[in-house]
C-alpha positions as a Python dict, from the first residue, in 0.01 Angstrom:
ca = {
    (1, 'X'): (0, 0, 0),
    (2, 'X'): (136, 287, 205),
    (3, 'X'): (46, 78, 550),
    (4, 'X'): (257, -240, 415),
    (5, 'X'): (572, -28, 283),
    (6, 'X'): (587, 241, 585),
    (7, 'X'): (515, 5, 861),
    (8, 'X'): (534, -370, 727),
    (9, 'X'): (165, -462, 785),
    (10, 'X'): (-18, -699, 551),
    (11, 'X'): (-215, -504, 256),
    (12, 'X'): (-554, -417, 376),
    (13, 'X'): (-507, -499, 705),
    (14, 'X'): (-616, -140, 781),
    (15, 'X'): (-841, -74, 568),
    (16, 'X'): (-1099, 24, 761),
    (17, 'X'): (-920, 260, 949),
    (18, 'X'): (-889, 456, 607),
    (19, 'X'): (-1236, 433, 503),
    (20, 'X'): (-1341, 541, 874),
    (21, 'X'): (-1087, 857, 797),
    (22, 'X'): (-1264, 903, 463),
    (23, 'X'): (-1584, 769, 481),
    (24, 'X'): (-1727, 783, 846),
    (25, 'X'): (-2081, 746, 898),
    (26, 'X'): (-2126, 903, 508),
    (27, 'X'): (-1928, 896, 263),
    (28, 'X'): (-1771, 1245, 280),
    (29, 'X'): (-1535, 1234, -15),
    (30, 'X'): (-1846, 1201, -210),
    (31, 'X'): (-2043, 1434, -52),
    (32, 'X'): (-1779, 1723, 61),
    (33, 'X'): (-1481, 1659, -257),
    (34, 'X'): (-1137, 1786, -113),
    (35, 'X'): (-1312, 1928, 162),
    (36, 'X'): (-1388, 1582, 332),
    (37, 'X'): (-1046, 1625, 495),
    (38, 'X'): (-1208, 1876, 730),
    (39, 'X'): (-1357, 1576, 910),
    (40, 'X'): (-1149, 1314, 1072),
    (41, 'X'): (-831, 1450, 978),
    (42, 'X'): (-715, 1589, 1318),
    (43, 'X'): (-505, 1481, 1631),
    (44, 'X'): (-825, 1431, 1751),
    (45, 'X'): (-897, 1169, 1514),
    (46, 'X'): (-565, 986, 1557),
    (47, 'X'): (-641, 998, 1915),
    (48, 'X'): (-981, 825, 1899),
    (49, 'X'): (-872, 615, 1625),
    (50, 'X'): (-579, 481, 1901),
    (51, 'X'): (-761, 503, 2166),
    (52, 'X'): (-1035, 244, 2010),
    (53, 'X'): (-830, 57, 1774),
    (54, 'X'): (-459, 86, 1961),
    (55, 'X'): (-177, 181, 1848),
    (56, 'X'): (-111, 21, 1519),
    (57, 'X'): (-409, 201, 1363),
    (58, 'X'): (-349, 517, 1474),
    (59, 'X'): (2, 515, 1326),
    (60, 'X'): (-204, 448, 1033),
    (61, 'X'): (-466, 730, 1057),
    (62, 'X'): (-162, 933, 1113),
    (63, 'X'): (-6, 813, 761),
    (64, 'X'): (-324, 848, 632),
    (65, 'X'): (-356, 1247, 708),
    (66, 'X'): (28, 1312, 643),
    (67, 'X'): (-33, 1139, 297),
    (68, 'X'): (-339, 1310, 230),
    (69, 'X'): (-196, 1667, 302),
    (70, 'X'): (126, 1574, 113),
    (71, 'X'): (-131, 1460, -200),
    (72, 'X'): (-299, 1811, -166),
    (73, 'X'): (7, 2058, -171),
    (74, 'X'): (155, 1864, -472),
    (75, 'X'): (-252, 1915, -635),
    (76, 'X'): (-206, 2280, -518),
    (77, 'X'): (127, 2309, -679),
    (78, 'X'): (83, 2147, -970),
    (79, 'X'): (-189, 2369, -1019),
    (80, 'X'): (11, 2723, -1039),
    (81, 'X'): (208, 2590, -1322),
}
């Protein structure tokens, strides 16, 4: 929902580009937890992501890894109270 409110796209028209950020070639959530964000969460990522996908998507991947950290601090935060 974050790709149609932040930058007017049609819901799920990225989709992919999230579940190559979170999934890859395995599925790394599952196998790594909070750690998956280790892999393909980088400028190097956005950069492949644009570079094969344009530009569109890799404002998305970009989203995608400002979200995620975002989600984590407030899970880190919430957790010292």
């Amino acid at each position: 929902m974050f790709d149609q409110e932040f930058f007017g796209f049609w819901y799920g028209q990225y989709k992919f580009i999230h579940h190559l950020l979170d999934h890859g070639s395995i599925d790394y959530v599952k196998v790594f937890g909070q750690n998956h964000r280790k892999f393909m969460h980088d400028d190097r990522a956005v950069q492949y992501i644009t570079m094969t996908y344009g530009v569109d998507a890799g404002m998305v991947a970009k989203g995608h890894i400002a979200l995620d950290k975002v989600w984590s601090y407030s899970k880190r935060q919430g957790s010292k109270k």
